[in-house]
C-alpha positions as CSV (number, residue, x, y, z in Angstrom):
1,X,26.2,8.4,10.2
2,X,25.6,5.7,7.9
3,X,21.8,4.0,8.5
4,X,23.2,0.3,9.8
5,X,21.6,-2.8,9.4
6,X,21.8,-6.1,11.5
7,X,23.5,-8.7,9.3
8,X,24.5,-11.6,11.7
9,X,24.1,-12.8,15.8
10,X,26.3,-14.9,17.5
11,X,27.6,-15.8,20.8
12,X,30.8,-16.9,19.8
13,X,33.8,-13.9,19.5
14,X,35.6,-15.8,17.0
15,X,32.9,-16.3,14.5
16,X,32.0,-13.1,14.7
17,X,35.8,-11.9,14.4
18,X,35.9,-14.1,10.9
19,X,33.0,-12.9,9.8
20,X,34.5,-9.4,10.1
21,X,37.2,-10.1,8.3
22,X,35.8,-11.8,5.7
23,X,33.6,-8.9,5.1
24,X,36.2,-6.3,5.1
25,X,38.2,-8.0,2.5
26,X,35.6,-7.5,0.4
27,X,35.6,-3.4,0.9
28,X,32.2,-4.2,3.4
29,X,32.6,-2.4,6.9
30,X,31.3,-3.7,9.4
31,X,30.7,-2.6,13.5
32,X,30.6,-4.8,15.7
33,X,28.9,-4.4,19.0
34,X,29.4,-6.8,21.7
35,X,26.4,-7.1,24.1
36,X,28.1,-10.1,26.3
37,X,28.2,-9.8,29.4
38,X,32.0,-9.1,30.6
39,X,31.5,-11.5,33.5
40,X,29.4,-14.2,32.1
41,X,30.2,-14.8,28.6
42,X,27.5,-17.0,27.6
43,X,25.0,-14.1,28.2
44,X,24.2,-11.7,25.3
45,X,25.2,-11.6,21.5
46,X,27.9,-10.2,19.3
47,X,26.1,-8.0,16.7
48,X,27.4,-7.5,13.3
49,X,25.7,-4.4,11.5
50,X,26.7,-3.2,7.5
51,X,25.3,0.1,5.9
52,X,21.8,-0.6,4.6
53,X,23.3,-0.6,0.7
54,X,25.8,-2.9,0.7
55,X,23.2,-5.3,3.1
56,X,22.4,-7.6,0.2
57,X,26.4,-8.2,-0.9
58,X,27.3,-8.8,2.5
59,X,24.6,-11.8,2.7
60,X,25.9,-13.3,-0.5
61,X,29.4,-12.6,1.2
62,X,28.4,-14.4,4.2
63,X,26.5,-17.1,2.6
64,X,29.4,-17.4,0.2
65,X,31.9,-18.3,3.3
66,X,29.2,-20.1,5.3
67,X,29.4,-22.5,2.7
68,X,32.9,-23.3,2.3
């Protein structure tokens, strides 16, 4: 298995959904593991992790979309 690094937190499923997608677009996979809880969904975080070499071009990916 690939070494996996965290690259963004959020509570909200459909950020972290677009995020996701932007990312894979651009040939970046991504896991994503939810930590909510399934009865109370404002309780935990949605993790997004990227393989520790293509880290730095998923920031400027992210950054990139943030900002449009």
């Amino acid at each position: 298995m690939q070494n996996l690094i965290l690259l963004h937190r959020t509570t909200n499923m459909a950020e972290a959904t677009i995020v996701k997608g932007l990312l894979e677009e651009n040939n970046v996979p991504v896991f994503l593991m939810n930590k909510q809880d399934s009865s109370y969904l404002n309780f935990g975080d949605i993790e997004l992790y990227v393989p520790s070499h293509l880290h730095e071009v998923a920031k400027q990916l992210l950054q990139q979309g943030l900002s449009n």
